[in-house]
C-alpha positions in Angstrom: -116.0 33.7 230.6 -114.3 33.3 233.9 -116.3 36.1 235.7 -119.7 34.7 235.4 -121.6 37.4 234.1 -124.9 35.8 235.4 -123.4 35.1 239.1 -122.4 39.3 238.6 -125.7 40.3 237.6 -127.4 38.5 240.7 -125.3 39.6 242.7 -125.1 43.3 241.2 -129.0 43.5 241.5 -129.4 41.8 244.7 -127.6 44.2 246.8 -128.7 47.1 245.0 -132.6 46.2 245.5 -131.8 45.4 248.8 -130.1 48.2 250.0 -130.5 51.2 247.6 -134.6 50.8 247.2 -135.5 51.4 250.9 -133.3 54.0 251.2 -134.9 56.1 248.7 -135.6 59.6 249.2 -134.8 58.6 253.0 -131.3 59.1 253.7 -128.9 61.8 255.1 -125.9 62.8 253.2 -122.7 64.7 253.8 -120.1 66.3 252.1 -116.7 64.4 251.2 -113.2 66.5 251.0 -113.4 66.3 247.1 -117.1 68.3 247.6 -119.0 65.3 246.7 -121.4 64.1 248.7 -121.6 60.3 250.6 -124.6 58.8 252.6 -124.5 55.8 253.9 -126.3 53.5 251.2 -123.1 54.5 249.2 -121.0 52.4 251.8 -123.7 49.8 252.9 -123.5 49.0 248.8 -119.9 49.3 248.8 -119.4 47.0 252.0 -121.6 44.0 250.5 -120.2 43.9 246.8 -116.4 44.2 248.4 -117.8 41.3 250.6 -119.3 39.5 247.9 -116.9 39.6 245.3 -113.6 38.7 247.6 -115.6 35.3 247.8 -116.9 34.5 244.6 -113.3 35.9 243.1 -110.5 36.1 245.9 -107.8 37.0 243.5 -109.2 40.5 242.2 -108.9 43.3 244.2 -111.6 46.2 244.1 -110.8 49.9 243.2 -114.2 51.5 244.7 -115.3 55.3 244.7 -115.0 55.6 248.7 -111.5 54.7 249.2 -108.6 57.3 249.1 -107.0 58.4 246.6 -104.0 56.5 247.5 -105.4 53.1 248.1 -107.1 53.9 244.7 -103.8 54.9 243.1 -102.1 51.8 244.8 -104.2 49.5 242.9 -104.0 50.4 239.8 -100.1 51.3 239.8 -99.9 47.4 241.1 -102.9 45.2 239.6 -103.1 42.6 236.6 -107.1 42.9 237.2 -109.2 45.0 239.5 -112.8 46.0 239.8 -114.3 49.5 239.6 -117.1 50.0 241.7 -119.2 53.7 241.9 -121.6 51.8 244.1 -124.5 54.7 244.1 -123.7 56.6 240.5 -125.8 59.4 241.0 -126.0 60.2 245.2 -127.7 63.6 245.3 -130.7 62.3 243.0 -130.8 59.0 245.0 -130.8 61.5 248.3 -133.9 64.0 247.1 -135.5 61.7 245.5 -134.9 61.8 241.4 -134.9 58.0 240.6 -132.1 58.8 238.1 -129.4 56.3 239.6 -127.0 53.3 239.6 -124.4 50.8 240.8 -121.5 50.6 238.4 -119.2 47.6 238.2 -115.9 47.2 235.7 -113.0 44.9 235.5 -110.3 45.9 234.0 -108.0 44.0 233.1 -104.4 45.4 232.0 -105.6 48.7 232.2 -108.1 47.8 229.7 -112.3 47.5 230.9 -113.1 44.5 229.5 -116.5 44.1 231.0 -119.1 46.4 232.2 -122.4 46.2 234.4 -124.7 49.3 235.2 -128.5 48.4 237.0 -131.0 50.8 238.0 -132.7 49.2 240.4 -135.9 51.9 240.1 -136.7 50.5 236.3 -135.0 47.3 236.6 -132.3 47.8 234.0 -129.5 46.0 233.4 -126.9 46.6 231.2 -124.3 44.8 230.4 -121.4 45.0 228.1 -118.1 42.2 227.4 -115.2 43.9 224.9 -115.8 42.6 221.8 -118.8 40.7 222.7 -121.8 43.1 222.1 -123.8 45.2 224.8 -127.3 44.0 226.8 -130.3 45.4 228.1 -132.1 43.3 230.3 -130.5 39.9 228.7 -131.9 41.5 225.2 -129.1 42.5 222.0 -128.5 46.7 222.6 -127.5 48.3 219.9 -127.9 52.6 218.9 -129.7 53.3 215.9 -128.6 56.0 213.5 -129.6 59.5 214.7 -131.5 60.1 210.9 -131.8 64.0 212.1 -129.3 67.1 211.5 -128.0 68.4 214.4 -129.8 71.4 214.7 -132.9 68.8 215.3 -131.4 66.2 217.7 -131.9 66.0 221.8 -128.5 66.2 223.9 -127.2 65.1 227.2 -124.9 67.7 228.7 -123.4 68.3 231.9 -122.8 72.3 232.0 -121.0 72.6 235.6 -118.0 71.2 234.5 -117.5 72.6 230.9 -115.0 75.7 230.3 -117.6 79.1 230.7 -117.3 79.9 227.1 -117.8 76.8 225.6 -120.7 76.4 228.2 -121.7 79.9 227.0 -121.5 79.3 223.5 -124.0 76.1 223.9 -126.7 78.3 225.0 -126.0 81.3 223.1 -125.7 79.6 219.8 -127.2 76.3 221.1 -126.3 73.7 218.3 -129.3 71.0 219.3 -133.0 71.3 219.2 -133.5 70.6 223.2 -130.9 69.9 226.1 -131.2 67.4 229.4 -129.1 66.8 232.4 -130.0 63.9 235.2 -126.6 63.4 237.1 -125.5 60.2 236.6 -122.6 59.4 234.0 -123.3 55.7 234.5 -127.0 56.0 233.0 -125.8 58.6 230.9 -123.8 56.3 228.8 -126.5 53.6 229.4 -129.2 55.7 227.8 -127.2 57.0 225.5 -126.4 53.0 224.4 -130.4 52.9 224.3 -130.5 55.8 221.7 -132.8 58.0 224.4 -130.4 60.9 223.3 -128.5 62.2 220.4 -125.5 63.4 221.4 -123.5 63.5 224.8 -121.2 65.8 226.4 -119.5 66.0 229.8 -116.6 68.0 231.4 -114.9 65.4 233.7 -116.1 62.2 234.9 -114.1 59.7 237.4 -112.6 56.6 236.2 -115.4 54.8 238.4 -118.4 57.0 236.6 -117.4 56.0 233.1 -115.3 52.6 232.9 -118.2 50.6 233.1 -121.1 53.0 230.9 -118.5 53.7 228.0 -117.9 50.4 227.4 -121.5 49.6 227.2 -122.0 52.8 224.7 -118.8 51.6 222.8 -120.4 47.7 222.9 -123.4 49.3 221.6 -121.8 50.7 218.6 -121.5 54.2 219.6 -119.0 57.0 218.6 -117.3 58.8 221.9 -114.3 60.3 222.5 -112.5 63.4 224.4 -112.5 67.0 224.0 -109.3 66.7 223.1 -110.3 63.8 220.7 -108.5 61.2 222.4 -109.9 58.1 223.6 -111.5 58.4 226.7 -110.6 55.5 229.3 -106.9 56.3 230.3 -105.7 53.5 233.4 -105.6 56.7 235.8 -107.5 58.6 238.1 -107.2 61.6 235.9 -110.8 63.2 235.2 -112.2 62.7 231.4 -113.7 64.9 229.3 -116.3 62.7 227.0 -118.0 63.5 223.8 -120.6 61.3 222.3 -122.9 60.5 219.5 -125.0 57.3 218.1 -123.6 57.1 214.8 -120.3 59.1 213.1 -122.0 61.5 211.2 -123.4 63.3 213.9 -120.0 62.5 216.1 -118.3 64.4 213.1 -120.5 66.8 213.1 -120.8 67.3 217.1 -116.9 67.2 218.0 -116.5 69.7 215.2 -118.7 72.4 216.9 -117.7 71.4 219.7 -113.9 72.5 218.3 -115.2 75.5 216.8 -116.8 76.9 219.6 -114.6 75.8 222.9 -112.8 79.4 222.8 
């Protein structure tokens, strides 16, 4: 492959151990226009992969979370290939504390992600996906295993804040799933999901940078994902994207059409 997924990785995991892992639990943050919040380990991350990758690959332009929306919208109206970098997936666990984060790198190429990298620098994780070439963990074969359980007795990932209030409602009210997690990052939520540490997945609206590189790793991994609206999920936009997920299609069948029955 042109873009040498082992020069990526080292360079990936470098920066993020370098400048993510003293800045634990050590940083200040503010609050961006969008309500999000920035510190400055999001830029220093930011800075040195832009850096990096303009040299290794001087023909690819970088879409990355801190730029404007119209510098963002630029690029994709007007690239072949960019990256998509969410250099600190995950900035108000990384700020308190809660070692529940990442640096997420895509290309896409023709509007289409074609390869994905997600590391957690606290447990050393690296996952990897190429389209049509399988999913990694750590250099080893990643694939889900069948869920085996009903429903009513599987573990879900759901993000509640950004779900309609009566779906939302309905979840706890009638909860469908046997116990319930949230962390806060969408790039380790598809990772962990691709790692079969949860059942089934659900999230209101993600950015194109929180999901191009994760769902491609869950999709590598031969998971089941699509909208709330059942369409596929990656659209070459920055439109948000609802995402519904499960490890195998029986319980995606049977999770999107709760999901349906109870959204109003």
């Amino acid at each position: 492959m042109k873009y040498y997924l082992a020069t990526l990785k080292q360079l990936i995991t470098t920066i993020a151990r370098e400048e993510l892992l003293p800045r634990f639990a050590d940083v200040q943050r503010s609050t961006k226009a969008d309500g999000s919040f920035v510190t400055e380990a999001d830029l220093a991350v930011q800075d040195r992969i832009t850096t990096s990758l303009k040299q290794h690959y001087p023909q690819t332009p970088l879409l990355g979370e801190e730029m404007t929306v119209d510098e963002q919208s630029e690029l994709l109206a007007n690239s072949d290939s960019l990256w998509c970098l969410d250099p600190l997936d995950g900035t108000s666990n990384f700020a308190v504390g809660t070692p529940y984060y990442a640096v997420s790198l895509a290309l896409i190429e023709r509007g289409v992600p074609t390869l994905g990298i997600v590391y957690d620098p606290n447990r050393d994780e690296c996952f990897v996906a190429v389209r049509g070439q399988g999913a990694t963990l750590n250099d080893e074969p990643l694939s889900v295993k069948p869920v085996s359980l009903p429903l009513s007795q599987s573990t879900a990932l759901i993000d509640f804040k950004r779900l309609s209030p009566t779906l939302a409602m309905n979840l706890v009210s009638q909860r469908p799933y046997a116990s319930q997690r949230s962390y806060g990052s969408v790039a380790l939520d598809w990772c962990w999901m691709g790692a079969s540490r949860f059942h089934v997945y659900l999230h209101g609206a993600s950015n194109l940078w929180d999901y191009a590189a994760g769902q491609l790793i869950f999709s590598e991994a031969g998971g089941f994902s699509s909208t709330l609206e059942n369409e596929d999920i990656y659209v070459n936009d920055l439109s948000k994207r609802s995402s519904v997920a499960a490890l195998d299609k029986v319980t995606f069948d049977e999770w999107s059409a709760w999901l349906k029955q109870h959204a109003d």
